[in-house]
N, C-alpha and C positions, 0 to 999 in steps of 0.2 A: 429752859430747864430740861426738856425732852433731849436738844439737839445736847446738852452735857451729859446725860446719861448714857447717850447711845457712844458718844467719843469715848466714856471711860470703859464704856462695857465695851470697846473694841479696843483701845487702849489694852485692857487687861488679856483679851483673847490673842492679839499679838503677842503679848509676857506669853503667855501658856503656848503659844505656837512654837516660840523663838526656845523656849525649856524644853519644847517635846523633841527640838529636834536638834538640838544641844546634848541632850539625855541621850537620846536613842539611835541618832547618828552622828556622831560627836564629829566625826572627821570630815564628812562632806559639808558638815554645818561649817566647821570651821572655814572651810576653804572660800565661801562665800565671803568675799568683798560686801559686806552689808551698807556703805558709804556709799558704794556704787549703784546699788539697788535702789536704794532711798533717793538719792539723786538724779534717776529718771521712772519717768513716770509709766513708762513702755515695759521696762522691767515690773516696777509694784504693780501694774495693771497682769502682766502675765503671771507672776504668782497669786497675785488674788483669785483669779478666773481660773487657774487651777488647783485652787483649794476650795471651791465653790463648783469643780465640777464643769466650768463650763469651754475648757481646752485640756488639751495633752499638760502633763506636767515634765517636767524635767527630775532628775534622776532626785535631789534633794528634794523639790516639792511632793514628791511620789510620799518620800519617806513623813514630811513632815502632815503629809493626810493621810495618813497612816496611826501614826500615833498623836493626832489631834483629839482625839475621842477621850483617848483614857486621861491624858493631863489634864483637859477640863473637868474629867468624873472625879480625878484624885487630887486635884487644883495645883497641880504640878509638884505632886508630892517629892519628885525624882532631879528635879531641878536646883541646882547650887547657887552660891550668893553671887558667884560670877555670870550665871547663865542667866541669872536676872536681872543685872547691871547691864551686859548687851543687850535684851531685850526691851529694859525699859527707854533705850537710845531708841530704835525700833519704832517702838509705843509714839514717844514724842512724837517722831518724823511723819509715821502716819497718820496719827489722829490729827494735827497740825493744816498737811498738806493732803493728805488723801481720804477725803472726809468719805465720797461715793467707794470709794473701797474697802472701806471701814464697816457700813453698811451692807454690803453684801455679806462680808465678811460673817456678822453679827446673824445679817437675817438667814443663815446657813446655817451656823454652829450652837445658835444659844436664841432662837428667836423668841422668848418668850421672856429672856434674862436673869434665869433663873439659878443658872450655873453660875453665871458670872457674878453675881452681888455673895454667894457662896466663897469663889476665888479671890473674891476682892477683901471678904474680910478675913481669911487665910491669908491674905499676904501682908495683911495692914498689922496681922498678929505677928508675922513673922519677921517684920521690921521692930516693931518693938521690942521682940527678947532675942 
């Protein structure tokens, strides 16, 4: 039960990453090949580690630690129905196959999960209407 909490609460923290920088860099997000990303693990390994701080980022990861902070405070107030459909592709792929990236991920942004059960039931409202 622990190890499905922590997948949804990274699950959901990828939505909100994938919207902050959808929202607020919309053109460099776009350009990212996300197929290709998700299908190596040396790619999700280096944006992970750079949105945890623990390497240089590349020009989109810069932007998407950047406004990581406020999409999980506003729970991605600024994010559209399409910018959540990409990310929940995203969401799968990681929580799935990059469970220890997930984790850091989590234990970085929201380690106590207090945001994220917040975001999660903002988006659960905002499937229904």
């Amino acid at each position: 039960q622990d190890s499905q909490k922590v997948t949804m609460t990274t699950a959901v923290l990828m939505l909100v990453c994938a919207c902050a920088v959808a929202t607020l860099a919309q053109n460099r997000f776009d350009s990212i090949d996300i197929d290709k990303v998700l299908n190596s693990k040396r790619l999700v390994t280096n944006y992970v580690q750079c949105m945890v701080g623990q390497r240089p980022c590349p020009p989109e990861g810069a932007d998407l630690k950047k406004v990581l902070p406020e999409a999980i405070r506003t729970k991605c107030a600024k994010c559209s129905d399409a910018q959540r459909d990409k990310a929940i592709k995203v969401i799968r792929k990681l929580r799935q196959d990059y469970p220890e990236e997930w984790k850091l991920i989590t234990d970085k942004w929201d380690p106590k999960g207090l945001l994220m059960k917040e975001f999660e039931q903002e988006i659960a409202k905002r499937k229904q209407g």
